[in-house]
C-alpha positions in Angstrom: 5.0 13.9 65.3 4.9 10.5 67.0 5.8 7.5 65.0 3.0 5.2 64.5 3.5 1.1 65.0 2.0 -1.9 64.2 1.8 -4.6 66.0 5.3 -6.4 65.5 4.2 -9.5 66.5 1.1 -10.2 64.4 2.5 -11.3 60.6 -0.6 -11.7 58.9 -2.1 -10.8 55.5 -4.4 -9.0 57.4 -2.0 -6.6 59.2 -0.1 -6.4 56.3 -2.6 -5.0 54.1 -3.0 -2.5 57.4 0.3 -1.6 56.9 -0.1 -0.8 53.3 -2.9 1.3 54.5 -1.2 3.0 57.0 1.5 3.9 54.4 -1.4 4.9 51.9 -2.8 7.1 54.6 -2.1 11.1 55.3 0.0 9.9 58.3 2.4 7.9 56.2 4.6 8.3 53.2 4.9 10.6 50.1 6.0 8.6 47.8 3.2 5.4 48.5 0.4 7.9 48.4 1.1 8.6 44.3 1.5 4.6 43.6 -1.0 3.5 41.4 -1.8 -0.2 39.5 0.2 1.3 36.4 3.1 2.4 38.4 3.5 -0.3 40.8 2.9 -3.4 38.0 7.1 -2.8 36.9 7.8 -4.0 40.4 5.6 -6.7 40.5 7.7 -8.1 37.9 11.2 -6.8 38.9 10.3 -8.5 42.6 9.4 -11.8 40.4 12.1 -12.2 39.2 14.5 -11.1 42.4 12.5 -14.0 43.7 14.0 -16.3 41.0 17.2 -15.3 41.4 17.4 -16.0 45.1 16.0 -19.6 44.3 18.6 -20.2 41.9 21.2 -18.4 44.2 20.4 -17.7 47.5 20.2 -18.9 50.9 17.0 -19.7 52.4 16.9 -16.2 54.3 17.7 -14.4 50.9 14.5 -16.4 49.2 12.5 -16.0 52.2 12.9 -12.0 51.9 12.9 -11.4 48.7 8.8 -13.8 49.1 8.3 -11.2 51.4 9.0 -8.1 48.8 7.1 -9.9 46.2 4.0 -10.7 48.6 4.5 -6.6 49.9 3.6 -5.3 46.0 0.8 -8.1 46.2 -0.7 -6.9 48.9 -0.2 -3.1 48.0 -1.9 -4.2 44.0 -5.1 -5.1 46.0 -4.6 -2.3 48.3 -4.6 0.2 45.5 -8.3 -2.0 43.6 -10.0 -1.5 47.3 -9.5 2.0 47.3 -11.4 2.2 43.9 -14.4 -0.3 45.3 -13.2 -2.9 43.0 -11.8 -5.9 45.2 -9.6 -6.7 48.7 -6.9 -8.6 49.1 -9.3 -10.9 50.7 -11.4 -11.5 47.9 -8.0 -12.4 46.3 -7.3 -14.8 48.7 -11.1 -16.5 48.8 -10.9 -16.8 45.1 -7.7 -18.4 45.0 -8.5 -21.1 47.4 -11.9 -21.6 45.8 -9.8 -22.1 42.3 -7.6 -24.6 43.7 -10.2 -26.6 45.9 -12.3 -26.5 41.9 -9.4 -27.6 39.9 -8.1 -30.4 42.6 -11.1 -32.9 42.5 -8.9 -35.7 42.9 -8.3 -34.0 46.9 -11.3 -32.3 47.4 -13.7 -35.0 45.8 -14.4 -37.9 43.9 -12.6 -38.0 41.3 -9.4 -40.6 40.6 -6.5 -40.0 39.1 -3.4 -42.6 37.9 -0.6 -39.6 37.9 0.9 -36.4 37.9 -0.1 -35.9 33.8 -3.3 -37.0 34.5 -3.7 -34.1 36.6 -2.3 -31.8 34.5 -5.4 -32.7 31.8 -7.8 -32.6 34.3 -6.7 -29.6 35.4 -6.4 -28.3 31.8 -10.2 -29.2 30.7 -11.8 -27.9 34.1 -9.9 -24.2 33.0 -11.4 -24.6 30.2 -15.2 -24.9 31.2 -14.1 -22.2 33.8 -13.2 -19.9 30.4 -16.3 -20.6 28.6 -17.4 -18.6 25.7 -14.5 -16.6 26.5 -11.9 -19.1 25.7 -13.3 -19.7 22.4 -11.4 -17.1 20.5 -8.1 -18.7 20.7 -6.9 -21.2 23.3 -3.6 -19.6 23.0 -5.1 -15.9 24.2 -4.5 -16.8 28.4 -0.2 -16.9 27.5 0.5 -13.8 29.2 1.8 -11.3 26.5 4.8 -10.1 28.5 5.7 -13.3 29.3 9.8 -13.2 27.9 9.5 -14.6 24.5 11.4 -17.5 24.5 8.8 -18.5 27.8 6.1 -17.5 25.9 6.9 -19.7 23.1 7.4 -22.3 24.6 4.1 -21.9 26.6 2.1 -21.0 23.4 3.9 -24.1 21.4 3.2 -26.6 24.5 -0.9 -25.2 24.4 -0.8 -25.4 21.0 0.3 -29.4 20.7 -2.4 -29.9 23.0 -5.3 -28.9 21.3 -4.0 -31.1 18.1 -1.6 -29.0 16.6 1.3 -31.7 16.7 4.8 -30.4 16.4 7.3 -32.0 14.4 9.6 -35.0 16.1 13.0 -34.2 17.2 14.6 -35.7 14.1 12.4 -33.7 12.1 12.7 -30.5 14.3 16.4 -30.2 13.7 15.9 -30.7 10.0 13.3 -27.8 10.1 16.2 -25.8 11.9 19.1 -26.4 9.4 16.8 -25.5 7.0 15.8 -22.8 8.2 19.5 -21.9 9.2 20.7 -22.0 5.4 18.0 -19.7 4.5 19.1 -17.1 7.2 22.9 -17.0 5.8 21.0 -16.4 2.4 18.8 -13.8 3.2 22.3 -11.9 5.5 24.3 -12.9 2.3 22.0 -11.0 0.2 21.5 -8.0 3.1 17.9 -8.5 3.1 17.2 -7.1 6.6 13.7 -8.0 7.1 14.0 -11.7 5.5 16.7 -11.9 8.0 15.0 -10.8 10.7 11.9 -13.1 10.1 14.1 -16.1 9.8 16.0 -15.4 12.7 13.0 -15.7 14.6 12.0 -18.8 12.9 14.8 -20.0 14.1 14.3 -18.9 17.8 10.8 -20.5 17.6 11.8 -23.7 16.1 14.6 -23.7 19.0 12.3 -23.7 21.8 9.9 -26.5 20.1 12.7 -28.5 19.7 13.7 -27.2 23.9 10.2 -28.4 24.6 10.5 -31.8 22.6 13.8 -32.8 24.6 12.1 -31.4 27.8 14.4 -28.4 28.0 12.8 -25.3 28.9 14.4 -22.5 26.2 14.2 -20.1 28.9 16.0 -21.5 31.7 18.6 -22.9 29.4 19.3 -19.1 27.5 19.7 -17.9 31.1 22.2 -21.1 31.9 24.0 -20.2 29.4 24.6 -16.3 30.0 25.7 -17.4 33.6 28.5 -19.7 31.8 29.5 -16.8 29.4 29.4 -14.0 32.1 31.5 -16.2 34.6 34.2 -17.3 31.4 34.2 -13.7 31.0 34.8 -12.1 34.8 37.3 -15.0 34.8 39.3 -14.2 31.7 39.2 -10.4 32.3 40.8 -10.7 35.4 43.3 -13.5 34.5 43.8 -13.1 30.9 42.4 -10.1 29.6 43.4 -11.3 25.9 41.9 -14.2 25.8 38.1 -12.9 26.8 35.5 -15.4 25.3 34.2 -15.3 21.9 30.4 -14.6 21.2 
């Protein structure tokens, strides 16, 4: 069978989607054909993250391909809705520019902002209106639920202290902590498993309010940190295999 091509000169959403098509299509490949939303959202998230990792990492060629695999399982999501009747990638992209033309007034119309936090409540209350009713439930309901935790606390905990719910200072957050601390060696003193557990994540929480109140993002900083220890260790285990880093 002849190969099929695409034009190799034409990069555009448009002849990607084709592509994803094509490779959806009884002329192209086994394996795309079974994809659906449920199997393809683990990549999604995996390509994410690859995407991260390149920024923090990589040269601009690295970042600029691994954009390229996270836009591919973008495209192929919206491939996969149009097939049912339920949305193209186009409609993705009109809503999107729609959203940001609505929630940037201050560019696209009258309005006047001072500065960058100014924005940031602006854009806030207009996502609100936008919610509606359906906001009302809890404010806290749009933090992604498999967002990593520490991320998602510190999303929920910077939504939260929004709306009113103020957080402790950072003198008082650290006294929250050591108390908090000398109850865990307590409950672990006593074996109480679940106690334990539950202050543990006190703990974490109280961590990444305190992160968020010395504008350190819990997240980021956990992940610094692992790439210290897993560099001491690689280090020490090829130099001086008895002196590997203590956890």
């Amino acid at each position: 069978m002849d190969k099929i091509k695409l034009p190799a000169d034409e990069a555009t959403i448009d002849t990607l989607a084709d592509l994803v098509k094509l490779l959806r299509s009884e002329k192209g490949c086994p394996w795309d054909r079974k994809q659906t939303p449920e199997t393809i959202k683990r990549y999604l998230l995996e390509e994410a993250y690859e995407v991260m990792e390149a920024m923090e990492d990589g040269s601009p060629a690295q970042i600029c391909g691994e954009l390229g695999d996270l836009l591919f399982q973008i495209v192929f999501l919206a491939c996969l809705y149009e097939e049912e009747g339920a949305f193209s990638i186009q409609d993705v992209i009109r809503l999107i520019m729609e959203k940001m033309i609505r929630r940037h007034p201050h560019v696209f119309g009258d309005k006047k902002v001072r500065d960058a936090e100014e924005v940031k409540a602006s854009w806030h209350k207009i996502k609100l209106e936008e919610k509606g009713d359906k906001e009302s439930k809890s404010l806290l309901d749009s933090v992604p639920r498999n967002l990593p935790a520490l991320m998602r606390a510190h999303r929920i905990t910077e939504r939260a202290a929004r709306a009113g719910f103020v957080f402790p200072d950072v003198s008082s957050s650290f006294t929250k902590i050591e108390k908090a601390i000398s109850r865990l060696k307590e409950s672990a003193g006593k074996n109480q498993a679940e106690k334990t557990s539950e202050v543990f994540g006190d703990i974490l929480l109280a961590m990444a309010v305190l992160g968020r109140l010395l504008e350190v993002h819990s997240e980021t900083a956990l992940d610094q940190a692992l790439q210290r220890f897993i560099k001491e260790f690689i280090s020490c285990s090829s130099t001086a295999p008895d002196k590997l880093p203590l956890i």
